[in-house]
PAZA-326089 format. One line per 3 residues: number of its first residue (from 1); their letters; for each residue z, x, y negated of C-alpha. Coordinates in steps of 0.001 Angstrom, whole numbers, plus 500000, padded with zeros to 6 digits. Layout:
BEGIN
NUM) a) Z/X/Y  ...
END
This chain:
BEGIN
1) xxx) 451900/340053/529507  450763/342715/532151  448987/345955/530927
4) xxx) 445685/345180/532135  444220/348452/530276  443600/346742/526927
7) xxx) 445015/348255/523663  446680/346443/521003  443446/345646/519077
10) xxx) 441793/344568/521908  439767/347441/523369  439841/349379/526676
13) xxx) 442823/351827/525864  439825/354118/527777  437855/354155/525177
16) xxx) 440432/355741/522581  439514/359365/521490  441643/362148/521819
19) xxx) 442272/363762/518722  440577/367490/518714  442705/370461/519868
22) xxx) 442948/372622/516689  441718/376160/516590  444080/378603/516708
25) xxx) 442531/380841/514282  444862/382635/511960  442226/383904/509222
28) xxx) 443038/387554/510516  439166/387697/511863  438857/391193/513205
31) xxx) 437067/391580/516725  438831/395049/518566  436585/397190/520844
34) xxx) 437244/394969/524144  435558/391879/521973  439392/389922/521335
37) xxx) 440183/389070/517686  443338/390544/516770  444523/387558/515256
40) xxx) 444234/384822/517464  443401/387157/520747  440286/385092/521769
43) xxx) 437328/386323/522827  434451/386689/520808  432620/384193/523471
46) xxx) 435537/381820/523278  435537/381526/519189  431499/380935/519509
49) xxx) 431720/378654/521751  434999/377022/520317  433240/373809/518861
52) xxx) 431624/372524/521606  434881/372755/524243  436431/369856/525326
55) xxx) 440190/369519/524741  440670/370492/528384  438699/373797/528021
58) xxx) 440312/374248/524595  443735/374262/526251  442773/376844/528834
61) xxx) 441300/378956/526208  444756/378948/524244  446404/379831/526697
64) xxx) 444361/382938/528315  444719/383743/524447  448732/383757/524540
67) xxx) 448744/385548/527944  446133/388267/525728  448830/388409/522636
70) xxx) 451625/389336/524774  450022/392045/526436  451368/395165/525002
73) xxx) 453563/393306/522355  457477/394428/522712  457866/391163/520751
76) x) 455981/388374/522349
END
């Protein structure tokens, strides 16, 4: 029984899909003067462009937004 790559039904476990990184969006929608939403702290650019990032880019852009949110928050 080696691994061989297949999946239990038989496929290339290659060709399963990763599931979608969710959007961090918080419904607080509000864009401040440097273009960063105030609720999730991504860039304008980043929430455009949100839907057609791959799960590796979506990562990155979740966490430049984190490293945003903490900046000038005494309780990040």
């Amino acid at each position: 029984m080696g691994g061989g790559g297949k999946s239990a039904a038989g496929g290339d476990s290659s060709d399963v899909e990763e599931t979608p990184v969710v959007s961090p969006c918080v419904s607080i929608c509000v864009l401040d003067r440097d273009d960063i939403c105030t609720g999730c702290h991504r860039s304008g650019e980043e929430i455009r462009e949100w839907v057609l990032l791959d799960n590796t880019e979506r990562r990155a852009v979740i966490k430049r937004a984190r490293a945003r949110g903490k900046v000038g928050n005494p309780f990040a």
